[in-house]
C-alpha beads as a LAMMPS data file, in Angstrom:
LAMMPS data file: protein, C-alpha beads

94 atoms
93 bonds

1 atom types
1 bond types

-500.0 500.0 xlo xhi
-500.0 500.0 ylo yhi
-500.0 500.0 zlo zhi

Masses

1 110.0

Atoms # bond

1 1 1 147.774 -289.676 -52.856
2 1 1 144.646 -290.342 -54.641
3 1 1 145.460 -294.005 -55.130
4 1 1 145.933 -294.473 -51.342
5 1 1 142.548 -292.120 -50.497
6 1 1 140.689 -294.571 -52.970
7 1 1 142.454 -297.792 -51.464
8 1 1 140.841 -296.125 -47.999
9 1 1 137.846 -296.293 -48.864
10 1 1 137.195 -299.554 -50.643
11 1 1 138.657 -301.368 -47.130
12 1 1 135.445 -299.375 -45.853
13 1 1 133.565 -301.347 -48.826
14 1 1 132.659 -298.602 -50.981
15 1 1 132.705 -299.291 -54.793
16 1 1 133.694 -295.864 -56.542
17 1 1 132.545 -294.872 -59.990
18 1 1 133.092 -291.881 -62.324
19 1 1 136.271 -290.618 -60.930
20 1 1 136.821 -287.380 -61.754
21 1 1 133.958 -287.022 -63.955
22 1 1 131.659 -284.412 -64.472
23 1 1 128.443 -286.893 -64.054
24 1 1 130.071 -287.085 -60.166
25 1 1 130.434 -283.324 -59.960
26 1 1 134.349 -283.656 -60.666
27 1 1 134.665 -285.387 -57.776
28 1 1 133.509 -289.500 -57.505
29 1 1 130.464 -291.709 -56.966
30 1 1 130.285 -294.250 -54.272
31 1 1 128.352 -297.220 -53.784
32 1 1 128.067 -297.754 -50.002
33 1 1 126.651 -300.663 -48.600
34 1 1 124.559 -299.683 -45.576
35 1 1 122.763 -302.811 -44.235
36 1 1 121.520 -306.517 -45.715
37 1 1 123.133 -306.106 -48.689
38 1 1 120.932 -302.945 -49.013
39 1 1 123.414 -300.091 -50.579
40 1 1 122.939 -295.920 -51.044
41 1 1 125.208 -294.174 -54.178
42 1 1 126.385 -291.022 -52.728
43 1 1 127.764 -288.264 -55.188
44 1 1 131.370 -286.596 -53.662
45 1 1 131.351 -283.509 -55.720
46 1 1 134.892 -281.351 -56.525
47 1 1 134.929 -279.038 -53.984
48 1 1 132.842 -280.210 -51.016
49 1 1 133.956 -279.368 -47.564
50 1 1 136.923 -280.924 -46.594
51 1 1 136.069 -283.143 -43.444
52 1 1 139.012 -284.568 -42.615
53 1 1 138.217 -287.726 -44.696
54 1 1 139.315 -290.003 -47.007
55 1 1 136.507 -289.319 -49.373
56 1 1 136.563 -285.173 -49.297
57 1 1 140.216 -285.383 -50.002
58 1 1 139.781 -287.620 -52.959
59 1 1 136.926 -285.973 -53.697
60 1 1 138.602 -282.507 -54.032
61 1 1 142.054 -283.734 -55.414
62 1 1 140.847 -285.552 -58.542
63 1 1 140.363 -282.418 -60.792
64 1 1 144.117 -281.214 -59.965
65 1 1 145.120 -284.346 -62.046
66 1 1 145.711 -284.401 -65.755
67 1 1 143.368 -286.472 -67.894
68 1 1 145.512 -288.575 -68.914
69 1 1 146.594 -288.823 -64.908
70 1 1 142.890 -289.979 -64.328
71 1 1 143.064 -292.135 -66.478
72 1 1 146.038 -293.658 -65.268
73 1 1 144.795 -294.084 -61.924
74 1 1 141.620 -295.572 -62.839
75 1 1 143.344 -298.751 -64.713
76 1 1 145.536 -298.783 -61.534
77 1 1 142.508 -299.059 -59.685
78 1 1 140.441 -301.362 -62.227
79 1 1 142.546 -304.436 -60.499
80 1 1 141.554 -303.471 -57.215
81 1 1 138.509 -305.444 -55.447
82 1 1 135.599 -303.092 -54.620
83 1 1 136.950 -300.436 -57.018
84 1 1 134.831 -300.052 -60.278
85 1 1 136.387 -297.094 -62.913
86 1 1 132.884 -296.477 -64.925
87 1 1 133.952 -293.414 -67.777
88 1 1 130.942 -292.055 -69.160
89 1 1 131.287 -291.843 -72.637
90 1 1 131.745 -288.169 -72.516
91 1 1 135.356 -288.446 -71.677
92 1 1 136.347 -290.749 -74.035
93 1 1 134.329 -289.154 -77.045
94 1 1 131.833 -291.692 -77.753

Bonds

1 1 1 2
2 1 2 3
3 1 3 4
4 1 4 5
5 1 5 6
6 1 6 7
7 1 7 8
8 1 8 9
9 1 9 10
10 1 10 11
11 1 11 12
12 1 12 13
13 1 13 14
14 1 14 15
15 1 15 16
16 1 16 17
17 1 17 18
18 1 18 19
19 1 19 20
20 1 20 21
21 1 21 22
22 1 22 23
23 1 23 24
24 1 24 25
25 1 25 26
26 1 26 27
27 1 27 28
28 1 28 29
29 1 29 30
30 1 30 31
31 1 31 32
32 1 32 33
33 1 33 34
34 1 34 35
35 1 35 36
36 1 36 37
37 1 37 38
38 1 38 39
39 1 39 40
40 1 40 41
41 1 41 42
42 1 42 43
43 1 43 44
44 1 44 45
45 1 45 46
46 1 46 47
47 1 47 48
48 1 48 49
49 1 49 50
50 1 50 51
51 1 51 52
52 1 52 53
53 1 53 54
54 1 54 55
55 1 55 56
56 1 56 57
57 1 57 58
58 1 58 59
59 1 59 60
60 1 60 61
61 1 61 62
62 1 62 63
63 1 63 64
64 1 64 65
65 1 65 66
66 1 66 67
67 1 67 68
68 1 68 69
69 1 69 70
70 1 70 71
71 1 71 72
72 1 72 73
73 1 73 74
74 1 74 75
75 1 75 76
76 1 76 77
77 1 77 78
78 1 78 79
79 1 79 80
80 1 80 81
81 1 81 82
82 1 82 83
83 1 83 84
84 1 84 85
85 1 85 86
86 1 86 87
87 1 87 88
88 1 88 89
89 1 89 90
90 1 90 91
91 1 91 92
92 1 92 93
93 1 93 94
């Protein structure tokens, strides 16, 4: 489900970053473009209210995944236009 919440959003042109990872809250970052090429980064923490969307559903379903899961989906999504998997290097012990 994640994969297709996340493919959602990027036909909206959002660019999602830290998915999953505690600099987004547990939930994700997106880059949204807004106007002009003008964009805002809006943080979509674990648990926010669920709206009904594509992003509070992803947002809240990420954490119920496996790291390794995560992970997974990230390099599925790494080949995706508009998506961009940033890790911090907390997660991968650096």
């Amino acid at each position: 489900m994640a994969y297709w919440w996340a493919n959602a959003l990027q036909a909206q042109g959002w660019r999602l970053r830290a998915l999953g990872e505690q600099l987004a809250g547990g939930g994700f970052i997106a880059e949204i473009e807004v106007t002009d090429g003008e964009s805002v980064w809006v943080v979509f923490p674990l648990n926010m209210p669920d709206d009904g969307t594509e992003a509070s559903a992803l947002a809240n379903f990420l954490q119920r995944l496996t790291f390794d899961q995560r992970n997974y989906l990230r390099r599925l999504l790494a080949d995706t236009r508009g998506i961009d998997v940033v890790r911090s290097a907390s997660h991968d012990g650096r």
